[in-house]
C-alpha positions in Angstrom: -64.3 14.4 -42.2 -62.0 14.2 -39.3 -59.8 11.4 -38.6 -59.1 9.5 -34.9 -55.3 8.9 -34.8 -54.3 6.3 -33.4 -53.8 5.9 -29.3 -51.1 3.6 -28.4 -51.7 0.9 -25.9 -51.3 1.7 -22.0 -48.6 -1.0 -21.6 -46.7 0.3 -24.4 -46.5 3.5 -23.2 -45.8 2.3 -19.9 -42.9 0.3 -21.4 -41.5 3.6 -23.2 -41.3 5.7 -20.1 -39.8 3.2 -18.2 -36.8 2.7 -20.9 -36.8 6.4 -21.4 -36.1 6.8 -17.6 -33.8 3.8 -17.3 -31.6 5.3 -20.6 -31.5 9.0 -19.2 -27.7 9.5 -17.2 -29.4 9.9 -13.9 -31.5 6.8 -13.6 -29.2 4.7 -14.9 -26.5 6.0 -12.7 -28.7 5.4 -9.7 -29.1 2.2 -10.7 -25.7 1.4 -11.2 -24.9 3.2 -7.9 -27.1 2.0 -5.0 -25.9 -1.3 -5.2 -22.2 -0.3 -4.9 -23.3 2.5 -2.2 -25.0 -0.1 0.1 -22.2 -2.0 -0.2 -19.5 0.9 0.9 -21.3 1.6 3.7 -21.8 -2.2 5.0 -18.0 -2.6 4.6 -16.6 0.1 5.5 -18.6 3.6 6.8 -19.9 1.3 9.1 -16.6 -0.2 10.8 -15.0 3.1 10.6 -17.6 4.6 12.2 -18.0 1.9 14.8 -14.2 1.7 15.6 -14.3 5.7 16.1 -17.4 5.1 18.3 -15.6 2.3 20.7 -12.1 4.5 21.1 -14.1 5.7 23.2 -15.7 3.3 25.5 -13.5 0.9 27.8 -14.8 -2.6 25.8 -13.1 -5.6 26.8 -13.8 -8.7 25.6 -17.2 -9.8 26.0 -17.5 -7.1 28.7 -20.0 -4.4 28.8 -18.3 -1.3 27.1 -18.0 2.0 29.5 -17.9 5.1 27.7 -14.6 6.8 29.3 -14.3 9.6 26.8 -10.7 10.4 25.5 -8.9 8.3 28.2 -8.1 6.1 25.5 -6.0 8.5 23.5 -4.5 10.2 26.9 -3.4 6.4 27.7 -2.0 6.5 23.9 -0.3 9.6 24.3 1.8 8.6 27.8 2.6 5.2 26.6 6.1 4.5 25.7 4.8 1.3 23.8 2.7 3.2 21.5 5.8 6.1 21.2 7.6 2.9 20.0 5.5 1.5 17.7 5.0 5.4 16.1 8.5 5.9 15.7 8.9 2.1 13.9 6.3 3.1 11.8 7.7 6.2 10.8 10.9 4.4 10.0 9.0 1.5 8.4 7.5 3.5 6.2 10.2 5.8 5.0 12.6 3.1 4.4 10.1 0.7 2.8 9.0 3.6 0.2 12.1 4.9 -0.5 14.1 1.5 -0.7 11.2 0.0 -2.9 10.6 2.7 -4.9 14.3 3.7 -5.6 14.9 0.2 -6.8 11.9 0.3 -9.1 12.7 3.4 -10.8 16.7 2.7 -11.2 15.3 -0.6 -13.0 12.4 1.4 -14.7 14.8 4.0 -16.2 17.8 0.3 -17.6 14.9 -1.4 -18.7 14.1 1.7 -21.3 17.3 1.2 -23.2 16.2 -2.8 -23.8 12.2 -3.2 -23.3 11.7 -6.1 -25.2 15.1 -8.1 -23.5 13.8 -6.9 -20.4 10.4 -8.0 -20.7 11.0 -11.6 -18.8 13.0 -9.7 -16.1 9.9 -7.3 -15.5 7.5 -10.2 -15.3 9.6 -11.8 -12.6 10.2 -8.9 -10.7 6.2 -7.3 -10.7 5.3 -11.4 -9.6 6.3 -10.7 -6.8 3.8 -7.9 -6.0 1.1 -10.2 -6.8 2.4 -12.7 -4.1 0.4 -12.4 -0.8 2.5 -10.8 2.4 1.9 -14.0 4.3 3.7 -16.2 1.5 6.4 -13.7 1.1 7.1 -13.9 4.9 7.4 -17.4 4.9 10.0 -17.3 1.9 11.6 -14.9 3.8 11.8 -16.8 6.9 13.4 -19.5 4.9 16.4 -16.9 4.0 16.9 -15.5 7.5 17.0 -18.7 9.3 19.3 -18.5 12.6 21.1 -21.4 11.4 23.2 -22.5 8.5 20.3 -23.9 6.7 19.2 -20.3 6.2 20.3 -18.9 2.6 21.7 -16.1 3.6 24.2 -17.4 6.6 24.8 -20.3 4.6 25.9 -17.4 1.4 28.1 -15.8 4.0 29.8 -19.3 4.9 30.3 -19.7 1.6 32.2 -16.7 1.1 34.4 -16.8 3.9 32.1 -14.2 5.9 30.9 -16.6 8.3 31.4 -14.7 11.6 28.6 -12.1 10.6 25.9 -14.9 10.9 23.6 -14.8 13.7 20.0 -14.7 14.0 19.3 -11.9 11.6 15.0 -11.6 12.8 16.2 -12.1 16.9 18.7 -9.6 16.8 17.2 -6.3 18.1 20.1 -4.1 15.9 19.3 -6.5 12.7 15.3 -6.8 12.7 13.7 -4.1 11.8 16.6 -3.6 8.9 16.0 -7.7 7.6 11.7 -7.0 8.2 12.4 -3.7 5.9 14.1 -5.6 3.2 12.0 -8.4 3.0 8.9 -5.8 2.9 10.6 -3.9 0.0 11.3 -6.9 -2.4 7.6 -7.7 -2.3 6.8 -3.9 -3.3 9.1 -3.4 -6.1 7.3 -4.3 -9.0 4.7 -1.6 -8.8 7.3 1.5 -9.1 9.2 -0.8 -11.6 5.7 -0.9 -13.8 4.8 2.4 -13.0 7.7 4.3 -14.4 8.2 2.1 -17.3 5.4 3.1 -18.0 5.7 6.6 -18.0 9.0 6.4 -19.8 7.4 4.1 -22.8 5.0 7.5 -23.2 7.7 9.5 -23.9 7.6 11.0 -28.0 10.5 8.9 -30.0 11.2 12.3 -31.3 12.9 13.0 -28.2 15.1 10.2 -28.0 16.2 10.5 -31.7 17.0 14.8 -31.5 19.1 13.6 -28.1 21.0 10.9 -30.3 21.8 13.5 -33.5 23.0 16.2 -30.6 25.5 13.1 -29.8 23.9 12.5 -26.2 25.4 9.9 -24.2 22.8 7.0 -22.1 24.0 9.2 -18.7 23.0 12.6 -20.5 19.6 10.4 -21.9 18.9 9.5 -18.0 19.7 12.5 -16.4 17.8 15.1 -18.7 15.1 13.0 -20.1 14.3 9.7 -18.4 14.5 11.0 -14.9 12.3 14.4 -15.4 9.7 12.4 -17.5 9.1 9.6 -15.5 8.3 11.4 -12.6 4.6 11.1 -13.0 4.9 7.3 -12.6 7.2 7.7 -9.5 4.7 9.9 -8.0 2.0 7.6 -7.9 4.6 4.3 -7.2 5.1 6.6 -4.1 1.6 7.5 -3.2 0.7 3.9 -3.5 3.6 2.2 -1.4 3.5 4.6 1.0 -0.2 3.6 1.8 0.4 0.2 1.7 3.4 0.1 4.3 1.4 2.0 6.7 -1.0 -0.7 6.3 1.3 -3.2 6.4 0.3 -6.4 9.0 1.4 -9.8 7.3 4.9 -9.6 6.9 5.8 -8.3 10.4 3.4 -11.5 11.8 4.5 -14.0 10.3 8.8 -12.6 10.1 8.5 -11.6 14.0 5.6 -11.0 15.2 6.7 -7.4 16.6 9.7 -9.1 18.3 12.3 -8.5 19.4 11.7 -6.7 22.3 8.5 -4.8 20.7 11.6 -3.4 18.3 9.5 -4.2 14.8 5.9 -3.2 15.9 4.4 -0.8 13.8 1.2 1.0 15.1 -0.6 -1.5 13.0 0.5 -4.3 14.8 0.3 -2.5 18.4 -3.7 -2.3 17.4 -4.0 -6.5 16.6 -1.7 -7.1 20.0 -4.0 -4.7 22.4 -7.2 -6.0 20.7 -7.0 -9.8 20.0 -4.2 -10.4 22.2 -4.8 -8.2 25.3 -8.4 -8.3 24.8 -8.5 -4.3 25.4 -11.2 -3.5 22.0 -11.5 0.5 23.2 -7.8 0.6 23.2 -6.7 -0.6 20.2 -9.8 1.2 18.8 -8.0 3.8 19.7 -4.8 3.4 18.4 -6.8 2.4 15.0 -7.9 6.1 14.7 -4.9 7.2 14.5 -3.5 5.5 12.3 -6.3 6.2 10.2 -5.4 9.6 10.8 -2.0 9.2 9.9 -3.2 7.7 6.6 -5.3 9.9 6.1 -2.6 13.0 6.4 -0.3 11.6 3.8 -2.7 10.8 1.1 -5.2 14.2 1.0 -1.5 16.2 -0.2 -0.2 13.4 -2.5 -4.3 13.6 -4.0 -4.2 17.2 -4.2 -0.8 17.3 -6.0 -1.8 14.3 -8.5 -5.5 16.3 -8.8 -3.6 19.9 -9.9 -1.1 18.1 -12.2 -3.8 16.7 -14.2 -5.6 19.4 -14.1 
């Protein structure tokens, strides 16, 4: 006597592909993916690829573009604005990193020997990384005012040093310097988090066979504190170089590229020939190349971050 087993009902079994398929890794990854995909490429393959496309067009304003080829970056290379604007860049970013990222890592490496008494001081300092450029500029504006209602010339009156104030931001030999300062303050709570960070990983163990050997808190910083915390200073570095390359709100709101062109970083050379001048192709152009720029400092700072964790 043979016995039917029993079929299972179309819908069901419908039901149990479908959540087979959705809990395999590659459907649910698609799933998960596509959205965040589409979105990439609305905002931002699709501006890149569109400001790549109109370097090389002559587009200004609501004029039809004219594809001129590389004119654009020929006009780039002879003009001894944009050689300006590269070469306070280069020195934007340099100082920035280094003054921003040196501060943040002396402080890092004090705050070990205290964490918990220094936890209020590392709160203030990182809030300031979480304040937006634009604010930051307008605090800053408050300090460097020409007159003696700005904090710092009305510190120097104070203190008997009132001959060196002057208009700190209108002074061609003082702007770029008071811009680079103001810029760093805002950026030196991440390489202060950073290496703390990497310092609180360190074993215990270390610290106590240092103190039975009778190490002093110079010998502690110079041959343990300062080899180990170099991962965090590496990616405090990697990050704040990227983001004064990219820097825009600080310089517009402190000088607006002033004096004399003497603060204008490439950055700000592309919003003045774009919205300003009106010339899109132009400061299309000078867009790319800063994107190159970026792009050359952060594939070796990847690779060395990729081989050390590897």
């Amino acid at each position: 006597m043979s016995t039917a087993t029993p079929s299972r009902a179309p819908g069901l079994a419908q039901a149990g592909a479908g959540r087979r398929w959705y809990r395999s890794d590659g459907g649910a990854a698609l799933v998960l993916l596509v959205p965040m995909l589409l979105l990439f490429a609305c905002s931002v393959v699709y501006p890149l690829a569109e400001t790549i496309r109109l370097s090389f067009y002559d587009a200004r304003g609501l004029g039809v573009p004219r594809w001129i080829g590389l004119r654009n970056y020929a006009t780039l290379a002879a003009d001894p604005s944009f050689r300006s604007a590269l070469i306070a860049t280069l020195i934007w970013t340099l100082a920035t990193t280094a003054l921003s990222v040196g501060i943040g890592w002396g402080l890092a490496i004090l705050c070990a020997f205290a964490p918990r008494a220094t936890s209020p001081f590392r709160l203030m300092i990182f809030s300031a990384y979480g304040i937006a450029e634009a604010v930051s500029g307008f605090i800053w504006l408050g300090i460097y005012r020409p007159d003696e209602g700005g904090l710092l010339n009305a510190i120097l009156g104070a203190i008997g040093l009132g001959a060196l104030q002057h208009a700190w931001l209108g002074d061609t030999s003082t702007a770029l310097a008071g811009i680079v300062v103001a810029y760093a303050w805002t950026q030196v709570g991440l390489p202060l988090m950073t290496c703390f960070a990497a310092v609180r990983t360190i074993p215990k163990t270390i610290f106590e066979a240092a103190h039975v050997d009778g190490a002093r808190p110079l010998s502690l910083i110079r041959h343990i504190l300062v080899p180990l915390s170099l991962p965090g200073l590496t990616v405090a570095v990697f990050i704040n170089l990227l983001n004064s390359l990219r820097a825009f709100d600080m310089i517009f709101v402190l000088t607006g590229g002033g004096p004399a062109r003497t603060t204008e970083t490439v950055g700000y050379f592309m919003y003045r020939e774009s919205m300003l001048q009106f010339k899109l192709g132009y400061g299309a152009a000078a867009t790319v190349v800063l994107l190159v720029a970026v792009f050359l400092v952060s594939v070796p700072l990847l690779r060395q971050r990729t081989a050390e964790a590897t």
